[in-house]
C-alpha positions as CSV (number, residue, x, y, z in Angstrom):
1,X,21.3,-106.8,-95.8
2,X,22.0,-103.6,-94.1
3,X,20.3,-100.6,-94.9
4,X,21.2,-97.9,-97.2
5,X,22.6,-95.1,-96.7
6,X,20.9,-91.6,-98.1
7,X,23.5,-89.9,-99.3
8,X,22.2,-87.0,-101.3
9,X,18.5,-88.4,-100.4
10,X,16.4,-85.4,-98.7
11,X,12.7,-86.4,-99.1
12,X,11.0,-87.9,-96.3
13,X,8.8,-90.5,-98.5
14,X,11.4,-91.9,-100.3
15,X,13.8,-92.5,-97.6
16,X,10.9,-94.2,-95.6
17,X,9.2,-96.2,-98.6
18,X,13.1,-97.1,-100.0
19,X,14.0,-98.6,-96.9
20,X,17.2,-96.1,-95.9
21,X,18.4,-95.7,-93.0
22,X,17.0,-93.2,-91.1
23,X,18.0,-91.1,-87.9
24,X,14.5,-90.2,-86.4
25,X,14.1,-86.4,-85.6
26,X,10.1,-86.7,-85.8
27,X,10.0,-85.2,-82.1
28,X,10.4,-82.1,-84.2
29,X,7.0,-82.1,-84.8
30,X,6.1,-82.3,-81.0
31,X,8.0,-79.3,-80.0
32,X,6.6,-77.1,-82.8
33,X,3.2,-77.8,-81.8
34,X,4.5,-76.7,-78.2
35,X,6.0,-73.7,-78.9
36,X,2.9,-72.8,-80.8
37,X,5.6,-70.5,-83.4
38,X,3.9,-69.2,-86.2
39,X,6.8,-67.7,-88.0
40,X,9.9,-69.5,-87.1
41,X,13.3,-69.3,-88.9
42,X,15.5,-72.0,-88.4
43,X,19.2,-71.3,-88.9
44,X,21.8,-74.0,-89.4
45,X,25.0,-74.7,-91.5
46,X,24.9,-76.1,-94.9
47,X,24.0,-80.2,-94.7
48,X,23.2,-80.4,-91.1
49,X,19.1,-81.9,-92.0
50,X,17.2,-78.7,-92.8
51,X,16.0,-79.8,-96.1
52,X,15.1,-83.8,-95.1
53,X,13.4,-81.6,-92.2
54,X,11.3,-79.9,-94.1
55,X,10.3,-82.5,-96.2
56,X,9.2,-84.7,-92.9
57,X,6.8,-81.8,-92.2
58,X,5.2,-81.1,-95.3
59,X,4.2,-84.9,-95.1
60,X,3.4,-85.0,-91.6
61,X,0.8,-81.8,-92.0
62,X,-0.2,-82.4,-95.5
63,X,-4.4,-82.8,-96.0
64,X,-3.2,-83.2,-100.1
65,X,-7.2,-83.2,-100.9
66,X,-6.8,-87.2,-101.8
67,X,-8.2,-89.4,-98.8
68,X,-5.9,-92.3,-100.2
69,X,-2.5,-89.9,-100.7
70,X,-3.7,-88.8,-96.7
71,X,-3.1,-91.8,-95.6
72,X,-0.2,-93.3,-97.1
73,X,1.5,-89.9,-95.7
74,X,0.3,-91.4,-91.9
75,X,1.7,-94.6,-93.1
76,X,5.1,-93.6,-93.9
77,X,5.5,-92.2,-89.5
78,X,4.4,-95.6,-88.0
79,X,6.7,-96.9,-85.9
80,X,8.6,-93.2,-85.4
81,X,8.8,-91.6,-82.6
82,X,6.4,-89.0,-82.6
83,X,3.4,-91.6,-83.4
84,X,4.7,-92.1,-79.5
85,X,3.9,-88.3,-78.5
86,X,-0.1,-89.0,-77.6
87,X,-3.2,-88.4,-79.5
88,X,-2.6,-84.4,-79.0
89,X,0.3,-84.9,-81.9
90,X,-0.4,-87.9,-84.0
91,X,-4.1,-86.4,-84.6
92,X,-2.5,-83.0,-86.7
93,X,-1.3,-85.5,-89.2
94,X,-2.7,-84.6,-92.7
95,X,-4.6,-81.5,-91.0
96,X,-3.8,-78.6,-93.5
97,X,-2.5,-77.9,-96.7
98,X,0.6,-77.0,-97.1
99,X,2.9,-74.9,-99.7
100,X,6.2,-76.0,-100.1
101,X,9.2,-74.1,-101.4
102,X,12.7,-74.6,-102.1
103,X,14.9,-71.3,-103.0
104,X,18.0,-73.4,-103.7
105,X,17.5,-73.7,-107.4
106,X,17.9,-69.7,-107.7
107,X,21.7,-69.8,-107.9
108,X,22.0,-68.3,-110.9
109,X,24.1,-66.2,-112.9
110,X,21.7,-63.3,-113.7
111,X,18.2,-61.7,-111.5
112,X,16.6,-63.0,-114.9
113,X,17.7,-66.2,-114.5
114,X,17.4,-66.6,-110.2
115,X,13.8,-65.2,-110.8
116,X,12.4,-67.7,-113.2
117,X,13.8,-70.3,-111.0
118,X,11.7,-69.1,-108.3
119,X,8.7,-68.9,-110.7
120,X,9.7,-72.5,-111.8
121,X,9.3,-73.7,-107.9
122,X,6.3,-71.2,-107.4
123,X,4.4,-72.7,-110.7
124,X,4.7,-76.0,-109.9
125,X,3.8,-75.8,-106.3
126,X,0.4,-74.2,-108.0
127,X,0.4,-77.2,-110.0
128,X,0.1,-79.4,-106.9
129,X,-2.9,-77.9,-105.7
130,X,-4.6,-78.0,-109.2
131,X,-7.3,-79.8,-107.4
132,X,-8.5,-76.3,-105.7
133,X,-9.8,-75.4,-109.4
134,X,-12.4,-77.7,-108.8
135,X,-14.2,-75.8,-105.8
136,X,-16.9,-73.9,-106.7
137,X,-16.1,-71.2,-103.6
138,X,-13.1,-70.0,-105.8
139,X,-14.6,-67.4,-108.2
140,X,-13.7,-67.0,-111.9
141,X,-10.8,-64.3,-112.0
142,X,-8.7,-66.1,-108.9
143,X,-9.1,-69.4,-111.2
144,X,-7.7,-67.3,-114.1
145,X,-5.3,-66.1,-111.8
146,X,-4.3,-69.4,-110.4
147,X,-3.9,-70.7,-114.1
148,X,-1.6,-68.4,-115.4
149,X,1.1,-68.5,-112.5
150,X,0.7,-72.0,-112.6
151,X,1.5,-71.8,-116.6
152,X,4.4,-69.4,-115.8
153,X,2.5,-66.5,-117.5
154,X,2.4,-64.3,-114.5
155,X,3.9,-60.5,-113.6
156,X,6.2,-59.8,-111.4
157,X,3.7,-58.8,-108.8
158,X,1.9,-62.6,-108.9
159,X,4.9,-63.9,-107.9
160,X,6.2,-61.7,-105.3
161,X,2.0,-62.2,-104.2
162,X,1.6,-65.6,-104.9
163,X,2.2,-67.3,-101.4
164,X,-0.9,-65.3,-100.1
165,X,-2.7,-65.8,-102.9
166,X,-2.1,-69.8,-103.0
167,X,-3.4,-69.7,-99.2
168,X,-6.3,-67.6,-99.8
169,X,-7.4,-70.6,-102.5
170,X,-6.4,-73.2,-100.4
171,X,-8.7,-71.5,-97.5
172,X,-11.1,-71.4,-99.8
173,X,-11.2,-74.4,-101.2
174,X,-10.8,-76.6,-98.0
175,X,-12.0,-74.4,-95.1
176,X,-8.3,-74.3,-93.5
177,X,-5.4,-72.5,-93.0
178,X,-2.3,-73.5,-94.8
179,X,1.4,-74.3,-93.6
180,X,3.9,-72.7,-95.5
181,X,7.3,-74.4,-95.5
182,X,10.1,-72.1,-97.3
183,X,13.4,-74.2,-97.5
184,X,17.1,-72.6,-98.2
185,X,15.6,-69.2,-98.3
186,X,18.9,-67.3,-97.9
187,X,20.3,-68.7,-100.9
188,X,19.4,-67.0,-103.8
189,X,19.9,-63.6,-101.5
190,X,24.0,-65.1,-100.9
191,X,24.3,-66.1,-104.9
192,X,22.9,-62.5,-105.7
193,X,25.3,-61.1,-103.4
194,X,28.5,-62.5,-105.2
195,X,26.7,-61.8,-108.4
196,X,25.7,-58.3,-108.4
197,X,22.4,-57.9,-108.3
198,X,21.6,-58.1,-104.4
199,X,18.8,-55.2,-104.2
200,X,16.6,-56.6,-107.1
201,X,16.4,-60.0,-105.0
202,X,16.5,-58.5,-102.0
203,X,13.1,-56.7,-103.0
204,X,11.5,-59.8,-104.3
205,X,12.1,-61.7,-101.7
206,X,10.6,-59.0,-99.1
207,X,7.8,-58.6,-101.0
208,X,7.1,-62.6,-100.9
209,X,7.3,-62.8,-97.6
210,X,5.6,-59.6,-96.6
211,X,2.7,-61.4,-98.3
212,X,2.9,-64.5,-97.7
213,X,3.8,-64.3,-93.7
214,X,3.2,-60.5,-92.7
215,X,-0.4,-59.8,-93.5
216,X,-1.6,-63.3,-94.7
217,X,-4.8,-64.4,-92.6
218,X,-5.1,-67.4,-93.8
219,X,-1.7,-68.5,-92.3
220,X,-1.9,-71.5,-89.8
221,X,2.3,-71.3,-89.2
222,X,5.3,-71.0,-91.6
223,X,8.4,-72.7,-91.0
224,X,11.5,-71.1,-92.9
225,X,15.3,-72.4,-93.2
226,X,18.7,-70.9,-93.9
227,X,22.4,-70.6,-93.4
228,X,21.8,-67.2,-92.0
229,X,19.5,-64.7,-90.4
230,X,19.2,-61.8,-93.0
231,X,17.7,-58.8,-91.3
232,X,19.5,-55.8,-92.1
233,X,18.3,-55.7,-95.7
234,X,14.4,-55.8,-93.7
235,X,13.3,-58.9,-95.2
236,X,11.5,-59.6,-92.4
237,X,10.8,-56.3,-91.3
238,X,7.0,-56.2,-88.8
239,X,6.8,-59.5,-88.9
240,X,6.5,-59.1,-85.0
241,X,5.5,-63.0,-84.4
242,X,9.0,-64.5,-85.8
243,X,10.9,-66.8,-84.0
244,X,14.5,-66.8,-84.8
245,X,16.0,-70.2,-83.4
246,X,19.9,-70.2,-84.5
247,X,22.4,-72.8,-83.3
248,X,22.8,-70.7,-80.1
249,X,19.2,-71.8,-78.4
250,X,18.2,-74.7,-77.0
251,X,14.8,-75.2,-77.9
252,X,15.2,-77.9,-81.5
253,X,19.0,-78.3,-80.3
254,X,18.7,-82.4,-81.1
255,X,16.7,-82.1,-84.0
256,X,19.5,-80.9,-86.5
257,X,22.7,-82.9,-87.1
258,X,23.2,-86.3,-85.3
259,X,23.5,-86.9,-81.2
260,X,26.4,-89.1,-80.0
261,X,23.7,-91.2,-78.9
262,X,22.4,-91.7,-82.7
263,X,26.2,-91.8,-83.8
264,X,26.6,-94.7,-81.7
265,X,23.6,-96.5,-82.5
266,X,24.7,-96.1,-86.0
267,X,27.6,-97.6,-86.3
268,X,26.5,-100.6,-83.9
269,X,23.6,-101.0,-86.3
270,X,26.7,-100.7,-89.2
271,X,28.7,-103.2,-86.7
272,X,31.8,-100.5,-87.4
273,X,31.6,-99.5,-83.4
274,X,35.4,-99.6,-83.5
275,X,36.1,-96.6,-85.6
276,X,34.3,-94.7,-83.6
277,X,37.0,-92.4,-81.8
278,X,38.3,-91.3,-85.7
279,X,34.6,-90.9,-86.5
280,X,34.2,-88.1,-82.9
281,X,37.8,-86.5,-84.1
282,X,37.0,-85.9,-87.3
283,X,33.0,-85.4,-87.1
284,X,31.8,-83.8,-83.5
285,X,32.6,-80.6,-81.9
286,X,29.2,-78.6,-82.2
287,X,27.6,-77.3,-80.0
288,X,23.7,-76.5,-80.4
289,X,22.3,-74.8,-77.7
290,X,23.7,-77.3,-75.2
291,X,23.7,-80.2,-77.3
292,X,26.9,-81.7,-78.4
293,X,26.0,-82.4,-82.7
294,X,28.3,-84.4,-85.1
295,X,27.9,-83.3,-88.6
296,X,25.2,-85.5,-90.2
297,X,26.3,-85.3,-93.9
298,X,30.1,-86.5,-93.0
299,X,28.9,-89.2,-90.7
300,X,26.6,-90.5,-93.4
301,X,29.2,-90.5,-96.1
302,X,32.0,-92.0,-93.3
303,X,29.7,-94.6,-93.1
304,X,28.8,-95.4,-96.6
305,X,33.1,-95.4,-97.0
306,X,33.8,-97.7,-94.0
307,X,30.4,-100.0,-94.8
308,X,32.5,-101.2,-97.7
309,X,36.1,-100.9,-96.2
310,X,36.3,-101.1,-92.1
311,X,39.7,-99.2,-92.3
312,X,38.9,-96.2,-94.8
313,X,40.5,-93.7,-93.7
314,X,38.4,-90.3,-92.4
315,X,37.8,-87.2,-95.0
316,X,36.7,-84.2,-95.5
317,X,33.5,-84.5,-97.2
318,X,32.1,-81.4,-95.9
319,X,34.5,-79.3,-97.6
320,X,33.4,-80.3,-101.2
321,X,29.6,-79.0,-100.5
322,X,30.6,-75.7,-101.3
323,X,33.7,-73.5,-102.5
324,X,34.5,-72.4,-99.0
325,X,34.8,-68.7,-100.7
326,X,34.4,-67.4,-97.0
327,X,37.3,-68.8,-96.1
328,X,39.7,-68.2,-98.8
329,X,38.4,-64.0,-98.6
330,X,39.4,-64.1,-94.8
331,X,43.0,-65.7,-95.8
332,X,43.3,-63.5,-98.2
333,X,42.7,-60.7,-96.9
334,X,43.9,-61.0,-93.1
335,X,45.9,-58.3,-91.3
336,X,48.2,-59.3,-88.6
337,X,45.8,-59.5,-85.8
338,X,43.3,-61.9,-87.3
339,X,46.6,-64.2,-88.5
340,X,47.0,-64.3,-85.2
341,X,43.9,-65.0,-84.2
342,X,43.6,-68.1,-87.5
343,X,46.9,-69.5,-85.8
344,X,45.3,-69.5,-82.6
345,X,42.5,-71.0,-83.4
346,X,44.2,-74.0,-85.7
347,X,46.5,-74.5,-82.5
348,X,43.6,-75.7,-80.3
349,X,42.6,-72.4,-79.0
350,X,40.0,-69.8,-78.5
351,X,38.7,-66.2,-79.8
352,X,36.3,-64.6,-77.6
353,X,33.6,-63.0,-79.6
354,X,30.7,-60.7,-79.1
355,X,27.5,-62.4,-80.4
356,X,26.0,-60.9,-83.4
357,X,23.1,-62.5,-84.5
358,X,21.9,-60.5,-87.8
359,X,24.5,-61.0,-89.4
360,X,24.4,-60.5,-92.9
361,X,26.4,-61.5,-96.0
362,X,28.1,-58.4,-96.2
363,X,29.7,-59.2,-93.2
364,X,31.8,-62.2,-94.9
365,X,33.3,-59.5,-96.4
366,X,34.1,-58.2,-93.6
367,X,37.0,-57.8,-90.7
368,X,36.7,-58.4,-86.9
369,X,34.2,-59.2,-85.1
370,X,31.1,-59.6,-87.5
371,X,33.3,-62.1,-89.8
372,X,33.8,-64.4,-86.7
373,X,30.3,-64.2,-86.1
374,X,29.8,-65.0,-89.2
375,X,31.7,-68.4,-89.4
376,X,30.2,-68.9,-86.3
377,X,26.8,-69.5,-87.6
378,X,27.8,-71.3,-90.4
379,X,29.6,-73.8,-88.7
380,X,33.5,-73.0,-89.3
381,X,33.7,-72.4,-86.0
382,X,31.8,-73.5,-83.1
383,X,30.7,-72.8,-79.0
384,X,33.2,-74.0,-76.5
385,X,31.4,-71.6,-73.6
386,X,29.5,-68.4,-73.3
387,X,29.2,-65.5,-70.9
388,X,27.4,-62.4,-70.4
389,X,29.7,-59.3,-69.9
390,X,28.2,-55.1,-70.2
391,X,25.0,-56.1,-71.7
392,X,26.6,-58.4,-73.9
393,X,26.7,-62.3,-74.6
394,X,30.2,-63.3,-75.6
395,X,31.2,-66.6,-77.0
396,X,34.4,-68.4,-76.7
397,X,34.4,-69.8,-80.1
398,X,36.7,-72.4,-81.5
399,X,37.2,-74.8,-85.0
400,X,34.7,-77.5,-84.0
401,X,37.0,-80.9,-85.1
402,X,39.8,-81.9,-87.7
403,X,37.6,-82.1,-90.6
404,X,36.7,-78.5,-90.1
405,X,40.5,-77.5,-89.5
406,X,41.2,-79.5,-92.5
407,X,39.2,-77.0,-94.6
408,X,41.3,-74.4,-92.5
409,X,44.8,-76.0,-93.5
410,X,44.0,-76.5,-97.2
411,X,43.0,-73.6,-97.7
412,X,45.8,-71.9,-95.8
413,X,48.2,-73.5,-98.2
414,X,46.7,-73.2,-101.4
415,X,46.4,-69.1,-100.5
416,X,50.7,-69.4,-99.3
417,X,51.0,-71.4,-103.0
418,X,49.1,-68.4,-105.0
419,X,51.1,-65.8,-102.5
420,X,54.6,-67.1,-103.3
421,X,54.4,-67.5,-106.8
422,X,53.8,-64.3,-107.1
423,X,57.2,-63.4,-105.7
424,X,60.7,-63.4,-107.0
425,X,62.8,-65.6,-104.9
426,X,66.2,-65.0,-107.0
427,X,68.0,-63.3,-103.7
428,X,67.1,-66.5,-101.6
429,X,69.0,-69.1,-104.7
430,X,71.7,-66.3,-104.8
431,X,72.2,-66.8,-101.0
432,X,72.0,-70.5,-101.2
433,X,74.4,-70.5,-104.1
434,X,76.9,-68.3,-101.8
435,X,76.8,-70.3,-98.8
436,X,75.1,-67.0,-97.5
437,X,72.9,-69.0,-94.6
438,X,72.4,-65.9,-92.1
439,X,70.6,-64.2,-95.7
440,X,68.8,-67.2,-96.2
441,X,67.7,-67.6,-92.6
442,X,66.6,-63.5,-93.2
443,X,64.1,-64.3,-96.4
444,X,63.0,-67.1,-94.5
445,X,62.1,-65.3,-91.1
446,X,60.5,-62.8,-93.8
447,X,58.3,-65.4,-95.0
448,X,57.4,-67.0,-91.9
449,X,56.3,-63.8,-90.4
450,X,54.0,-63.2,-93.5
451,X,52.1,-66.8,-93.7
452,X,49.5,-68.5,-91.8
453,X,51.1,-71.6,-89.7
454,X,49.5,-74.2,-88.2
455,X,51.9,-76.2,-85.9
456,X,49.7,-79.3,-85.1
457,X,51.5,-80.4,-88.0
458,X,54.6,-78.4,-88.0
459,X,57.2,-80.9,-89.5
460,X,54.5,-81.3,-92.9
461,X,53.9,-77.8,-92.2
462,X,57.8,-76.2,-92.4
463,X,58.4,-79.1,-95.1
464,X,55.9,-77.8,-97.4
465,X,56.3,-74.2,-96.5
466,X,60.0,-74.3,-97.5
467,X,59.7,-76.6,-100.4
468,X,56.4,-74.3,-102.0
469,X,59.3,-71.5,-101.8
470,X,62.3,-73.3,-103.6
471,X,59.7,-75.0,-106.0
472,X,59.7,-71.2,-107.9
473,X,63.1,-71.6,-109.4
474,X,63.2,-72.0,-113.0
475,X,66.3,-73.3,-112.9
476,X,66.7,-75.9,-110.7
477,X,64.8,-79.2,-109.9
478,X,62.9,-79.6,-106.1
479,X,62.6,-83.0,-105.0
480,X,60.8,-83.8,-101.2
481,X,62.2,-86.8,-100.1
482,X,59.6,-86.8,-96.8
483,X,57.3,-89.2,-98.6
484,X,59.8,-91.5,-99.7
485,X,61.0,-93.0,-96.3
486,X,64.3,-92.9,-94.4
487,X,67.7,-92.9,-95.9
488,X,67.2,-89.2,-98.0
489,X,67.2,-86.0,-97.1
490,X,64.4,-83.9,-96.5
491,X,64.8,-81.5,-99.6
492,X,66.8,-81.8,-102.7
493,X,67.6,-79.1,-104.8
494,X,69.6,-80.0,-108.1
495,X,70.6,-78.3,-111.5
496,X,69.4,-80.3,-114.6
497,X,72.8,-80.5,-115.9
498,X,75.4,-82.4,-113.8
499,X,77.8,-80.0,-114.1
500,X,75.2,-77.8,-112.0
501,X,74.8,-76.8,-109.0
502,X,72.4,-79.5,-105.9
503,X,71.7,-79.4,-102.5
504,X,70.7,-81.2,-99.5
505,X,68.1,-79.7,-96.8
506,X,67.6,-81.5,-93.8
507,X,64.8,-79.5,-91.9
508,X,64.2,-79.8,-87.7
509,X,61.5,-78.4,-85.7
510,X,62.8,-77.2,-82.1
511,X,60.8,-77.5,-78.8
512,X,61.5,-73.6,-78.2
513,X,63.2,-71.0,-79.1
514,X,66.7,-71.4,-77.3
515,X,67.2,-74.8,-79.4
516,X,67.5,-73.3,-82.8
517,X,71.1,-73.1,-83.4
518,X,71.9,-76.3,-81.8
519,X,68.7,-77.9,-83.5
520,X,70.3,-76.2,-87.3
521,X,73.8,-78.1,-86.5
522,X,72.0,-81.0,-85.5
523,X,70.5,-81.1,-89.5
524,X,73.3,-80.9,-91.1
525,X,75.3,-83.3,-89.3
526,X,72.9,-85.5,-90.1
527,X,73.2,-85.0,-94.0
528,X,77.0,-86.0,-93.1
529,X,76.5,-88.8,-91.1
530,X,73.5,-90.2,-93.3
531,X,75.6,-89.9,-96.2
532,X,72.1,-88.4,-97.9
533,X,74.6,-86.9,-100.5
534,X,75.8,-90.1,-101.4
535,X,72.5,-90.6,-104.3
536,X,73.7,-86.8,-105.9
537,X,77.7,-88.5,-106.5
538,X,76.0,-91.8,-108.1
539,X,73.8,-89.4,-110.2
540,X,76.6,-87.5,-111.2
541,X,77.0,-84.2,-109.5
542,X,80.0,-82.7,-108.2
543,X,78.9,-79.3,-106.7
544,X,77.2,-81.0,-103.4
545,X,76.4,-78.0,-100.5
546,X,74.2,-78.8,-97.0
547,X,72.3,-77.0,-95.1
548,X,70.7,-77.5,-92.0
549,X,67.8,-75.8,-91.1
550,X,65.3,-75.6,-88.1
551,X,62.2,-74.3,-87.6
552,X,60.3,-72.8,-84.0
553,X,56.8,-70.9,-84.9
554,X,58.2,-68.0,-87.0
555,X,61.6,-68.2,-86.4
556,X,64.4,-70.4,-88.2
557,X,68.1,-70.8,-88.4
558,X,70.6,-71.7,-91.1
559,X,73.7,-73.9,-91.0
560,X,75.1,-74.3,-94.3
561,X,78.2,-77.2,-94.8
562,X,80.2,-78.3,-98.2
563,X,80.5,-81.8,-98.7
564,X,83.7,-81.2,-100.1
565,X,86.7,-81.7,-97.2
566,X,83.6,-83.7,-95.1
């Protein structure tokens, strides 16, 4: 039996104790004790290891008061890498004790509602160090204290006080300085952002973190997580020792997402070694620092797919982590120039950017250069190369791999779907009708010029573009043909009643721009010669018209043919 695979399985214990398969980033540990950080805030996309992180160092650290519980936690590291690392490392196991926080449980609809999820987390963190009650160098009114936040009886003011005040009793009780772990700390600050109440959570959260990290002595080092660097808002304004480490450094590069190296050793392990060029297409393309990363929550999932079927097919797993709002917003609301820039991108190519790194989440709002920074660091788009130009560090930034420009495409198309039906397309059916094909080709060239188009795909592309269009008549019947195989046209357009009107559209895409007329002739002669209007005549119809149409970036011409006289 192979191992599992820990899909949707973050905490360190279980995934060691259950026997899952498990990519080792313990070296972590090493370089933290290096660097000597004592704020650090590690910033990384959504599902790239920062919460399974997290948990690994809360039970590396960990002294949890029980001598037993101590060493289990030692137990769970042997044979990992950093029991490797020398004496130096492997003797700060179970050293301090540690608070540990999650903010991901404050999306909520309501400040009400996000803040008594953060007192939930806060309360029952208290709970786990119940044991400090029992020391006699913890006085009467901190015990009361520590009682009623624990019993989610508190103020306001515990709360936004209460990671101080947890240390002070830990210090207190044990004689050492706590390690405070704070996982997914930008998310109630994004939720509250969409929501409406942004400055309410904005102050709570400063005022935890003022306390718990600014002027909090009993602070050994703090490690925090998120999407996102927030510090226009001042969340972590004088906190003069924090150490910002985003996806542009190279210190921890490895230590988030999967190498090739562990990609590899994966799916030998998996004995799947042969899918591995759909697994790099679909899956790699980050770049960390220097390091090239793979995407650790799609490769586990690839891998739980093609552990039960060697040929499942590669999918986008990533994109159903979140709604991709960012996305849609920039689609939505793209001039010209950033179209441009989309359709260069989703063609292979590159937008230099200036580097930003504060970015904040009223920048997805945003036009220009702070929205490209933006998907920058949260992984829509990735490094290809940097350079330093007038003071400034500029990135060439492109879509990292084809899952990633999947979430592009999709969304590109369900924007062009919302867009058109929106429209009145009665002067292109009029045209059509008329054997008008230059005012066709006009609407069309109208519509092109409008949309988003990707052209890695450009036959699917054109074949849905034009069919979305024609699928807004009331009165007629689209059918694509593309799906069905050879021997149809691409398009058919038909009246429900017989005695209607139908139509054939065969659609090519031209190699440049000079090809389009010969291209459009080419189409429809192939109607005529493919007899594609044959299946209209058994069905019934008499009113048959053709048209040929082809397709070069935004441009397309129109051949329209009867098949009466043919």
């Amino acid at each position: 039996m192979k191992k599992a695979l820990p899909i949707g399985v973050d905490n360190f214990e279980e995934i060691i104790q259950e026997g899952y398969c498990y990519v080792d980033k313990t070296l972590m540990i090493r370089e933290l004790l290096d660097l000597k950080g004592k704020v650090n805030l590690f910033t990384r996309p959504r599902r790239f290891g920062k919460t399974l992180n997290m948990s690994m160092l809360r039970y590396f650290f960990e002294d949890s008061g029980d001598a037993e519980k101590n060493a289990g936690n030692r137990e769970l590291f042997r044979g990992l890498k950093i029991m490797e690392a020398g004496d130096a490392y492997v003797g700060q196991i179970g050293m301090y004790p540690v608070i540990n926080l999650t903010l991901k449980s404050a999306k909520q609809p309501t400040f009400e509602s996000a803040f008594r999820k953060i007192k939930d987390e806060i309360a029952d963190e208290y709970k786990r160090h119940r044991y400090v009650l029992e020391s006699n160098e913890i006085d009467g009114d901190s015990k009361a204290l520590f009682q009623k936040i624990a019993d989610r009886k508190g103020e306001y003011d515990d709360y936004s006080g209460a990671l101080k005040f947890l240390s002070r009793c830990l210090y207190q009780a044990t004689g050492k300085k706590t390690v405070v772990l704070i996982d997914e700390y930008d998310v109630p600050l994004e939720n509250a952002y969409f929501r409406g109440f942004y400055g309410e959570m904005v102050d709570f959260i400063r005022a935890l973190f003022e306390s718990g990290l600014k002027t909090n002595e009993y602070l050994q080092f703090a490690v925090i997580t998120g999407c996102l660097r927030i510090s226009r808002e001042s969340i972590f304004t004088g906190l003069n020792h924090l150490r910002i480490i985003s996806v542009l450094d190279e210190r921890y590069s490895e230590h988030f997402g999967f190498t090739e190296a562990e990609v590899r050793e994966m799916m030998t392990y998996y004995e799947v070694e042969n899918c591995f060029p759909a697994m790099k297409e679909w899956y790699d393309g980050y770049t960390f620092g220097v390091t090239e990363v793979y995407n650790p929550w799609s490769v586990i999932n690839y891998m739980y797919d093609l552990s039960a079927n060697s040929k499942a097919f590669p999918r986008p797993y990533w994109i159903n982590t979140s709604s991709n709002d960012i996305i849609k917003d920039m689609i939505a609301g793209a001039d010209r120039e950033t179209k441009m820039q989309i359709e260069m991108l989703l063609s292979g190519g590159t937008i230099d950017i200036p580097v930003h790194e504060e970015v904040t989440y009223e920048d997805m709002r945003g036009r220009g250069e702070n929205l490209w920074n933006f998907l920058y660091f949260t992984g829509y788009l990735t490094k290809k190369s940097e350079y330093f130009k007038e003071s400034t560090v500029y990135l060439q930034a492109r879509i990292p791999n084809t899952e990633v420009k999947t979430i592009y495409q999709n969304t590109i198309l369900g924007w062009f779907k919302q867009k058109i039906a929106k429209q009145d397309f009665r002067d292109l059916y009029r045209a059509m009708e008329e054997g008008d094909a230059e005012k066709m080709g006009e609407i069309l060239n109208g519509q092109l010029f409008s949309t988003i188009s990707f052209y890695d795909s450009e036959e699917n592309f054109y074949h849905g573009f034009l069919t979305g269009i024609l699928s807004q008549s009331q009165d007629y019947i689209v059918k694509s043909n593309r799906e069905f195989g050879n021997g149809r046209g691409d398009i058919c357009v038909k009246s429900p009643s017989l005695r209607g009107r139908s139509f054939i559209l065969e659609l090519k895409v031209s190699e440049d721009i000079d090809a389009l007329e010969a291209d459009a002739e080419k189409a429809l002669q192939q109607i005529y010669d493919k007899k594609y209007m044959d299946e209209l005549r058994v069905e019934g119809y008499k009113k048959i018209d053709c048209y040929g149409i082809s397709f070069y970036r935004k441009d397309c011409e129109v051949r329209f043919g009867k098949v009466e006289g043919r």
